[in-house]
C-alpha positions as CSV (number, residue, x, y, z in Angstrom):
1,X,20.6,140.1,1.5
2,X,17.2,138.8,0.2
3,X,17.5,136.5,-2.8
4,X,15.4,137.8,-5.2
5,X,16.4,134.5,-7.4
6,X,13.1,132.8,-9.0
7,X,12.7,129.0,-7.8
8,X,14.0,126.4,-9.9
9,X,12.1,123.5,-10.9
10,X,14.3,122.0,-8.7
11,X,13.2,124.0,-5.5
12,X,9.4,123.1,-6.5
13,X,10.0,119.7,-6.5
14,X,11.8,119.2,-3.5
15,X,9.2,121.5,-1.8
16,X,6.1,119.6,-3.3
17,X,7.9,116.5,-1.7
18,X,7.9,117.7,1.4
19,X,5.1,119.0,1.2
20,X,2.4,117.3,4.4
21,X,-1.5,117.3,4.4
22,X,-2.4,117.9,8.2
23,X,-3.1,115.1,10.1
24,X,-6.5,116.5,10.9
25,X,-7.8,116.4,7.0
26,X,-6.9,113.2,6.7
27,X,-9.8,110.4,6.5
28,X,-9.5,107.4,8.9
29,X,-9.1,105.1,6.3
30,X,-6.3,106.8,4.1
31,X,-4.3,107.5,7.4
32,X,-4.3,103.6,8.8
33,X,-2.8,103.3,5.1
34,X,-0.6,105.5,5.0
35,X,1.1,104.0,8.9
36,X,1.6,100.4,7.0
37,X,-1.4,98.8,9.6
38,X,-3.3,98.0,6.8
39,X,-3.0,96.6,3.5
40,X,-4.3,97.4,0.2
41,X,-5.5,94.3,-0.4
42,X,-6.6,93.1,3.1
43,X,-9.9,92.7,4.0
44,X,-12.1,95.3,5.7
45,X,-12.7,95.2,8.8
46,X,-15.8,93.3,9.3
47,X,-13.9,90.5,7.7
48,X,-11.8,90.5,10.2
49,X,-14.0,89.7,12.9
50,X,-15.7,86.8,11.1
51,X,-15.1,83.2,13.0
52,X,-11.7,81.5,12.9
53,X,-13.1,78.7,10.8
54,X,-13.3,80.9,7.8
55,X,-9.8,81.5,7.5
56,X,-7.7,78.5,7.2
57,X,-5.0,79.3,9.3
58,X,-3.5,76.6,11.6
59,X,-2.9,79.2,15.0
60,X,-6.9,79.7,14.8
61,X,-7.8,76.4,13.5
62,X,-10.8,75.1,16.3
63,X,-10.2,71.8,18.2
64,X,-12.4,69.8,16.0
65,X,-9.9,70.6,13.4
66,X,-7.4,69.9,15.2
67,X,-8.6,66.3,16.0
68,X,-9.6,65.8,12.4
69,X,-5.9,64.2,11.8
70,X,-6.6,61.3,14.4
71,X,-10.0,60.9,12.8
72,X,-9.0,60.1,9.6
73,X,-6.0,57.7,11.4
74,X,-9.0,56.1,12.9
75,X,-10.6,56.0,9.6
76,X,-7.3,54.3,8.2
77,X,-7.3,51.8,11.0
78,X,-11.2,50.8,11.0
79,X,-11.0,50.8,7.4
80,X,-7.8,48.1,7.8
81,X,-10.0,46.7,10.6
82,X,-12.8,45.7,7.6
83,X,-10.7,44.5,5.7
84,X,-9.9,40.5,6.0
85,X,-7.8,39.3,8.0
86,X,-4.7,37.5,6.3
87,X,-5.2,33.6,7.0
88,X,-2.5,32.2,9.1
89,X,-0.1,29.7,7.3
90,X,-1.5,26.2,7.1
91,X,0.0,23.3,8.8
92,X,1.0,21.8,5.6
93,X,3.4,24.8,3.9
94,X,4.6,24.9,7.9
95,X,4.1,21.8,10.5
96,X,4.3,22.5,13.8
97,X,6.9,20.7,15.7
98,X,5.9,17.0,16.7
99,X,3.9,17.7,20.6
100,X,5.8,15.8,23.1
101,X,3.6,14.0,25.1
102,X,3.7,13.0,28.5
103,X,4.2,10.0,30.7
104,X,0.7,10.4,31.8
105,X,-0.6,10.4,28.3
106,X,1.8,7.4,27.0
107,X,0.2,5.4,30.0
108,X,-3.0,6.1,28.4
109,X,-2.5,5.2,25.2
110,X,0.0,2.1,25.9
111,X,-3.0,1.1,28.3
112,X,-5.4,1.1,25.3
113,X,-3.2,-1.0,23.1
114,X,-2.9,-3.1,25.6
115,X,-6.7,-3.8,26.3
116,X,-7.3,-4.5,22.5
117,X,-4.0,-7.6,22.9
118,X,-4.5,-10.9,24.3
119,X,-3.0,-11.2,27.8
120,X,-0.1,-13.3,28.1
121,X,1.9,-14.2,31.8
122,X,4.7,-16.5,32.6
123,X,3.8,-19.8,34.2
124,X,6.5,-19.3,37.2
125,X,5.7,-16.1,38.7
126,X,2.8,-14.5,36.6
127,X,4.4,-11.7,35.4
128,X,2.4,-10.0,32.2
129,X,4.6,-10.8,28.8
130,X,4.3,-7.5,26.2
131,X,2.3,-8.9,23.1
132,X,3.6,-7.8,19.3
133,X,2.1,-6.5,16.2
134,X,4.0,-8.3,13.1
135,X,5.1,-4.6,12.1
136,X,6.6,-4.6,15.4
137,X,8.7,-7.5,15.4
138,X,9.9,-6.7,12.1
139,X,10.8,-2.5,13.2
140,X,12.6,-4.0,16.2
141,X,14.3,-6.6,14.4
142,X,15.6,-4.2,11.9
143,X,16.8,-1.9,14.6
144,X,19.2,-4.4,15.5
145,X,20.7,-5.3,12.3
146,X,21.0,-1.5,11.6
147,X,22.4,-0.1,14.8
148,X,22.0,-2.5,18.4
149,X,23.0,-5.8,17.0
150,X,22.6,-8.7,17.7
151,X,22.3,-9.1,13.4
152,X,20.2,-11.6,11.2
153,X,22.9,-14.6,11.5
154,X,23.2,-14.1,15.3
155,X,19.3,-13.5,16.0
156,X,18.9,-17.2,13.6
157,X,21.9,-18.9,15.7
158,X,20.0,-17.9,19.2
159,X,16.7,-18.9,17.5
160,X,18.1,-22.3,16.5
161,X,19.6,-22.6,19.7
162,X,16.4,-22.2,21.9
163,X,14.2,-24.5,19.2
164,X,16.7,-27.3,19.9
165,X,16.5,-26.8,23.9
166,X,12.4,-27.3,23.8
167,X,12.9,-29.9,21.6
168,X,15.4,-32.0,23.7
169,X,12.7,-31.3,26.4
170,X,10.2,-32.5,24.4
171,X,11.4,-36.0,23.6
172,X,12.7,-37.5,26.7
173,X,15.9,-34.8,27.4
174,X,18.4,-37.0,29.1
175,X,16.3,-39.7,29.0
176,X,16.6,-40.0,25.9
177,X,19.9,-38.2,24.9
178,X,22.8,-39.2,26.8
179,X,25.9,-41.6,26.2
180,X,26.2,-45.0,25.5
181,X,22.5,-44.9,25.7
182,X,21.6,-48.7,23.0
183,X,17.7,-47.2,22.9
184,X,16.9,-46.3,19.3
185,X,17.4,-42.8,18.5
186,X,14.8,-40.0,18.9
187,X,13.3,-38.9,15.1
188,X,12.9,-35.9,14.2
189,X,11.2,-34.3,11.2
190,X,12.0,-30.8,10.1
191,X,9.7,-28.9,7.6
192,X,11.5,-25.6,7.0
193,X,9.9,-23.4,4.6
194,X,12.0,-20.8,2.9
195,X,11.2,-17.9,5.1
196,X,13.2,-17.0,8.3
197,X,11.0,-19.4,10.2
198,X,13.2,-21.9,7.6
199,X,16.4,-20.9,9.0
200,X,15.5,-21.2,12.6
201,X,14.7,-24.6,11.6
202,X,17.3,-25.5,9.9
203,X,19.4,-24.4,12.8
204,X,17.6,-26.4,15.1
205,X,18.1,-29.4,12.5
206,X,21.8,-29.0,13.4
207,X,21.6,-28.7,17.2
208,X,19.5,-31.9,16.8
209,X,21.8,-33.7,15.1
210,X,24.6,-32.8,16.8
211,X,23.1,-34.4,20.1
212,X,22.6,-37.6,18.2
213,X,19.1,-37.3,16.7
214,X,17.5,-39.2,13.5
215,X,16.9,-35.8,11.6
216,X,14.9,-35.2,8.5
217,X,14.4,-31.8,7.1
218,X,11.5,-31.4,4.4
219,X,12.0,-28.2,2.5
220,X,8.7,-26.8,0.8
221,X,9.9,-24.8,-1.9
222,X,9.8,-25.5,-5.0
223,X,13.3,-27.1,-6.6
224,X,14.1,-24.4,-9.4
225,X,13.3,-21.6,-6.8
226,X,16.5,-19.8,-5.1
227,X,16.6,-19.8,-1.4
228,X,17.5,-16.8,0.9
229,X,21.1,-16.8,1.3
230,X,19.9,-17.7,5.8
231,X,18.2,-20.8,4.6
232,X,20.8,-21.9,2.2
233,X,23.4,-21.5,4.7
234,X,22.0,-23.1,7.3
235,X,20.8,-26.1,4.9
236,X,24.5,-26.7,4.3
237,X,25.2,-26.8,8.0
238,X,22.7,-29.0,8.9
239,X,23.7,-31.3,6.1
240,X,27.5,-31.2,7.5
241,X,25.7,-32.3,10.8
242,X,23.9,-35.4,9.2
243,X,20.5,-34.1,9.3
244,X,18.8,-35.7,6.0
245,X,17.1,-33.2,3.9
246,X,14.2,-34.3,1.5
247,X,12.2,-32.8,-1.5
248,X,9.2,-34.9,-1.0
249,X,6.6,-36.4,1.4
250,X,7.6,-39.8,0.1
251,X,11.3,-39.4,1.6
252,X,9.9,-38.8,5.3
253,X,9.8,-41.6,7.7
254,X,6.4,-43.8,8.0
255,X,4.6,-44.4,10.8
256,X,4.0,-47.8,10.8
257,X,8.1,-48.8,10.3
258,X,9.6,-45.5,11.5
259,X,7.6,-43.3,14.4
260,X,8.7,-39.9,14.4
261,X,8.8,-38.4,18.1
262,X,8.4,-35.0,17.1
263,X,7.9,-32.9,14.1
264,X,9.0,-29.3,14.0
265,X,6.5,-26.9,11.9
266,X,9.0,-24.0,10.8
267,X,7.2,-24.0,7.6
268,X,5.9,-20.0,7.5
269,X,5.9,-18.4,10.5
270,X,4.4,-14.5,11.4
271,X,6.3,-13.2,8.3
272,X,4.5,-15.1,5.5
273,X,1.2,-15.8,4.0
274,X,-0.5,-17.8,1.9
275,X,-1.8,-14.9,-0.3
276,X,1.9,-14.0,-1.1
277,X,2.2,-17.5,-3.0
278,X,-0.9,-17.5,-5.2
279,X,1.5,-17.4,-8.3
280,X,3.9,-20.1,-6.7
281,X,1.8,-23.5,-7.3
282,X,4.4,-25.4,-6.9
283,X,5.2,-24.2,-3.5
284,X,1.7,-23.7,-2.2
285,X,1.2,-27.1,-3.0
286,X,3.7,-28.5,-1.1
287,X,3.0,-26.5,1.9
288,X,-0.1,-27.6,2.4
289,X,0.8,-31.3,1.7
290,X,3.2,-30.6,4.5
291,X,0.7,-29.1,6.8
292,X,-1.5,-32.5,6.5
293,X,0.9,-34.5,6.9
294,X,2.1,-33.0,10.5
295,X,-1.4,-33.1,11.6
296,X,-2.4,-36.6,10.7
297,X,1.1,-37.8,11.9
298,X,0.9,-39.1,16.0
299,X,3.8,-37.4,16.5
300,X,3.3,-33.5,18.8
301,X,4.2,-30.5,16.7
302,X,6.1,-27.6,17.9
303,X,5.5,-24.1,15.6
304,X,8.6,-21.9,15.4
305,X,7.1,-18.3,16.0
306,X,3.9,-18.6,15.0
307,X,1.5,-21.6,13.6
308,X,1.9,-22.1,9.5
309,X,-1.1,-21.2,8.0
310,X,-2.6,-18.9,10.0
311,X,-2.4,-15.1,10.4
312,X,-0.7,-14.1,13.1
313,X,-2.1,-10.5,13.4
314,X,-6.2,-12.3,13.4
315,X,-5.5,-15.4,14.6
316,X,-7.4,-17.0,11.6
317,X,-6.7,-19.5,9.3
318,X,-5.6,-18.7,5.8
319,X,-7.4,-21.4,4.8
320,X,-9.7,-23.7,6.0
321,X,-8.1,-26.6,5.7
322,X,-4.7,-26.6,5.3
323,X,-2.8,-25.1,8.6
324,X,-0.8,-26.2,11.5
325,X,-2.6,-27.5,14.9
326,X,0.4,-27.4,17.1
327,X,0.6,-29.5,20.6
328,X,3.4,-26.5,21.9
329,X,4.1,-22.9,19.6
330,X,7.4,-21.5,20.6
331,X,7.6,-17.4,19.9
332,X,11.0,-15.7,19.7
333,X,11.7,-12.5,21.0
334,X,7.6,-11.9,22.3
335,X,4.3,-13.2,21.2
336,X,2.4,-11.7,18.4
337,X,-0.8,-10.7,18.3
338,X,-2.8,-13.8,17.1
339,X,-1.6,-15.6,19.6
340,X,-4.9,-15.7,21.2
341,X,-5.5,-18.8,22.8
342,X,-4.6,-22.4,23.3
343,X,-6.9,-23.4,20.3
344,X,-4.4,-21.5,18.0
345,X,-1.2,-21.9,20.0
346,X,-1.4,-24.7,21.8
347,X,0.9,-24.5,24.9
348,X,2.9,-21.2,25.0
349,X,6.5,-20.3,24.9
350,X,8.8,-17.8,24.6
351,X,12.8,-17.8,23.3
352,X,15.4,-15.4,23.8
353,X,17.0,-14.3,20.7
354,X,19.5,-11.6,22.1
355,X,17.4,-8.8,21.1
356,X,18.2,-5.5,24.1
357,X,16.3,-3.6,26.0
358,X,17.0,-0.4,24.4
359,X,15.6,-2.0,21.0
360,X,12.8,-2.7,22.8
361,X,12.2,0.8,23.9
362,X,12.7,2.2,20.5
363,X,9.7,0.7,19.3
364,X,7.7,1.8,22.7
365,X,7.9,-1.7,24.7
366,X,8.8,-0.5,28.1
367,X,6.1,-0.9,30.6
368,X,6.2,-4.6,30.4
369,X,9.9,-6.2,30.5
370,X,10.2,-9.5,28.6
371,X,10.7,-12.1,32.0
372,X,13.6,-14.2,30.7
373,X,15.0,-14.6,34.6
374,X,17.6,-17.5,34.2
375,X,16.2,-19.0,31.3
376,X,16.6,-18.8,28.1
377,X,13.3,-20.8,27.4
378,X,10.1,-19.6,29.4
379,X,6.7,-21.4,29.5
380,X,3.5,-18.6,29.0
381,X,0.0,-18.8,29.7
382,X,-3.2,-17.0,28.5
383,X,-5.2,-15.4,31.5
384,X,-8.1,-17.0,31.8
């Protein structure tokens, strides 16, 4: 049957829905719209074509943009590049480890120290005797009272000990010194300052007098002054040996009624000056009487370590007219530096003290060995 029903609104609706313009009446335009290809919003078409640079996308980007990101890393680094450099640390907040320095370059240097000391042999074969600074005796000397031994009172003892073999030498040996002998006994004078140069002295004193000498000891320090505990040991031993110790010029033997037949200078040494005792009077003075009275006496005078009076790093006097001209200068351990000639020294020599090799080394004496042999006592000679 036909329906003859009237639409509902319904019916209109759903037919208006469905309802299609033909494709054909359609613009260009409104159909690309209406298949979802374009956008409202997007740009037309001419846009579209206009250079990848324009649109800031990172697929289209050119290779100039894409090399932009190293630029501006180059720009970071040039511009870290200008800026200044940080210093380096300096030596003083960090010190660079000490340069070890080789043989070659010891050689060198010991060479050139050795050009600026007086050259020094032994009389037997020749062979070249290392020379000291004052500094030098004193490091080494310290090294062996603080680790190699031998200490002070040994060093003193062996010091004695060698002072008291060139002095038997000196005055006849067993010539003069030997049993049952009815000739008058050898005289020695001692002038021991209070200085280690003292003790040696004073140890010598006891030797001496041990072997049957006429010892005197003058000591030229002032009486209310205190003595080093070396010198006033050894003062007490060479008084328990019968050496006779004075406090005055006046006490000493005289020439005319009592020749002396030698006098031993250990008044000062290398370690002492006189500048040390401008507020001593007492003791300057009697050093220098001292001093002229060894040198206007006949008898020789032997110096223990170095010459009183003058500087053993110069070889000068410390004052004109009060110092020690020795006939024979005895040096312990090595010579020192102002030992430059026989005008200072007189004839040379050298005592063993006990001091070791390796002591020796620690203060950089090792090209030249001291050349004891089978003495204990060596005679030295300047070259030239």
């Amino acid at each position: 049957m036909l329906n003859l029903e009237t639409p509902s609104e319904n019916d209109e609706a759903k037919q208006s829905s469905t309802f299609k313009i033909p494709a054909n009446l359609i613009p260009p335009k409104a159909r690309a719209m209406s298949n979802g290809k374009v956008s409202p919003k997007s740009s037309p078409p001419r846009e579209k074509a206009s250079p990848p640079v324009a649109e800031k996308s990172p697929k289209t980007s050119s290779p100039r943009e894409k090399a932009s990101p190293s630029k501006e890393k180059s720009t970071s680094l040039k511009d870290k590049t200008n800026q200044p450099k940080a210093s380096p640390p300096k030596e003083k907040v960090a010190k660079k480890p000490k340069e070890v320095k080789s043989p070659k370059e010891n050689d060198v240097e010991t060479k050139e120290e050795d050009d600026a000391l007086p050259i020094i042999k032994t009389v037997v074969n020749g062979a070249r005797c290392p020379v000291v600074t004052v500094e030098q005796m004193r490091e080494v000397e310290q090294i062996c009272v603080s680790e190699t031994g031998p200490n002070e009172e040994m060093m003193v003892e062996n010091a004695g000990h060698g002072t008291s073999v060139m002095a038997l030498k000196a005055i006849g040996g067993h010539r003069r010194i030997q049993p049952g002998n009815h000739n008058a006994a050898p005289v020695v004078v001692v002038f021991a300052g209070n200085t280690k140069a003292g003790s040696y002295g004073l140890a010598a004193a006891r030797h001496l007098a041990n072997r049957a000498c006429q010892v005197y000891v003058m000591l030229a320090f002032r009486k209310d002054g205190t003595l080093s505990d070396q010198v006033e040991m050894q003062k007490k031993c060479a008084q328990f040996a019968g050496a006779q110790i004075v406090e005055t010029i006046e006490e000493l033997p005289q020439q005319q009624t009592t020749p002396v037949d030698l006098i031993i200078d250990g008044l000062m040494g290398s370690e002492s000056s006189v500048q040390l005792l401008r507020g001593d009077y007492a003791t300057r003075e009697l050093l220098w009487e001292s001093m002229d009275w060894a040198n206007a006496n006949k008898a020789p005078v032997l110096s223990l370590d170095f010459p009183s009076g003058i500087n053993a790093t110069s070889g000068l006097p410390f004052h004109v007219m009060h110092y020690i001209q020795p006939k024979w200068t005895l040096c312990f351990g090595a010579p020192k530096q102002g030992c430059t000639s026989r005008q200072i020294t007189g004839e040379l020599f050298l005592a063993d003290i006990g001091i070791p090799s390796v002591s020796w080394r620690r203060i950089g004496i090792s090209r030249c060995k001291i050349p004891w042999g089978a003495e204990f006592v060596v005679a030295l000679e300047y070259e030239g």
